[in-house]
C-alpha positions, 0 to 999 in steps of 0.5 A: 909595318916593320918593326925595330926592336931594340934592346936597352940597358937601363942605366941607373944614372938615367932618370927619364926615357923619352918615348921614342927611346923605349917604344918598341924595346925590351928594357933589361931591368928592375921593373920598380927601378925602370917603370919610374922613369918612363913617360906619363900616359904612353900604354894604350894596354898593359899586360901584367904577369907578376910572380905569384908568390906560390910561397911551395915547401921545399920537398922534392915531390915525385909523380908516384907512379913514374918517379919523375920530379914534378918541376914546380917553381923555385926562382928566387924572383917568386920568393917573398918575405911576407904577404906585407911584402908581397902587397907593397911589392904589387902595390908599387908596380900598380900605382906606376902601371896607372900613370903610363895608362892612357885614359882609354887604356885596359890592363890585364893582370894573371894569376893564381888562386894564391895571389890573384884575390890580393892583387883584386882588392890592391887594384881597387884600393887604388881605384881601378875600376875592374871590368871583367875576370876571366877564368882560363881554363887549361885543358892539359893541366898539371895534375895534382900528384898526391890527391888532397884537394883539387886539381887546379885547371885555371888562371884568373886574368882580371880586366880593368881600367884605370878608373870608374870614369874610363870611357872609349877603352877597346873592346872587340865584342866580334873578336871575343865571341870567337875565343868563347867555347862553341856551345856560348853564343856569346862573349863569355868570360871563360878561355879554354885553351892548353898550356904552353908545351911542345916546341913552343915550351922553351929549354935550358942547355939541359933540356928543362924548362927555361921559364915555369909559368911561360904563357902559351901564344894562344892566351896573349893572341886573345888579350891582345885581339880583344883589347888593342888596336894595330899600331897601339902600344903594349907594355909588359913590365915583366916579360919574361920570354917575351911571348907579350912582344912575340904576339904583339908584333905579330899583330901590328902593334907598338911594344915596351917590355922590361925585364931583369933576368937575363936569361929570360932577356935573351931568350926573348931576344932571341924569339924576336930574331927568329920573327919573320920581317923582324929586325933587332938592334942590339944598343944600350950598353954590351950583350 
């Protein structure tokens, strides 16, 4: 199955994208600008990455005994007014986010411990219906360099449907128990894997970091195992560099992605070129 990846400029004059405009694209956009205009019921799964609202001072922190610069992250798109505006921010993607669900449709939101409880009670105000979290464990995690509190080692990724009465959502019990720890005979809720580093990890010209918080192959590979189908759609509305879409389209399924930094838009462009038996169009307005 060969995919054609398009990439779409969203045109603010537009107010509606019919599915076969969009189904396999990246849209390059304002996720609150392009979700409106996407038709109803068209995500068998999605898969929410938002900003975590780390809300981190802005002192230079060294590594004390190499004196290298911890890279934290400090994109203008983490940054928030206030909790209020945070919440509304979650609220508005998640009630767009409900209606492009099928009625057998999952979501999995990621976070940290700064922003994942908010985006839990957010989800269920809105009535989602929470099926599991599952706590990633990262087993190179980024130690904390001035020993005050705990080294955070994990992600949450909440699991939900998009209401009490969802039934027939997928679930690959066989699958899951694979990516469960050897010592658990069972499909636990507990991942442990690495984070993204080495040749996967992603450059700038100067050789840091593209993205801060890129998320490895691995932990997308087991969401999307877990809960989808080959030929199911994926929506990320907030791709970042595409490891949703890499994954995805690895694994036989229908994307739709958006994006709004443009950086992060080619270099997701770019990881999807570089695919075997990929194809990529380039439409929708100038590269």
């Amino acid at each position: 199955m060969l995919h054609t990846i398009r990439l779409v400029t969203d045109d603010p004059s537009v107010t509606k994208y019919e599915p076969d405009e969009i189904l396999n694209s990246l849209i390059w956009g304002d996720a609150l600008k392009v979700l409106p205009k996407l038709p109803d019921a068209i995500a068998d799964m999605v898969f929410l990455d938002p900003p975590y609202f780390l809300q981190l001072p802005s002192k230079r922190l060294l590594r004390w005994t190499v004196k290298t610069l911890v890279e934290g992250v400090n994109e203008e798109w983490d940054k928030f007014e206030s909790f209020e505006d945070y919440d509304h921010f979650i609220e508005s993607v998640l009630r767009e986010l409900k209606r492009l669900m099928k009625p057998t449709a999952t979501i999995w939101v990621i976070g940290t411990y700064h922003n994942i409880h908010r985006i839990g009670k957010i989800m269920q105000d809105l009535g989602f219906w929470i099926l599991n979290d599952v706590i990633w464990v990262k087993t190179n995690a980024m130690p904390n360099w001035l020993n005050v509190r705990f080294t955070n080692a994990t992600e949450t990724l909440i699991w939900a449907v998009k209401d009490k009465s969802a039934k027939g959502y997928t679930f690959h019990a066989d699958v899951a128990r694979r990516f469960s720890p050897s010592r658990f005979k069972l499909a636990i809720n507990v991942w442990e894997l690495p984070i993204c580093s080495g040749e996967e990890r992603l450059k700038d010209g100067q050789g840091k970091k593209l993205h801060p918080t890129q998320k490895p192959e691995a932990l997308l590979e087991r969401v999307i195992l877990v809960s989808t189908n080959e030929g199911d759609v994926v929506l990320d509305p907030m791709a970042g560099t595409g490891t949703t879409g890499v994954v995805a389209m690895r694994h036989r399924r229908h994307i739709v992605m958006i994006e709004r930094e443009r950086k992060y838009v080619d270099a997701c462009l770019q990881r999807l070129l570089t695919m075997p038996q990929q194809q990529t169009i380039w439409g929708g307005g100038e590269i």
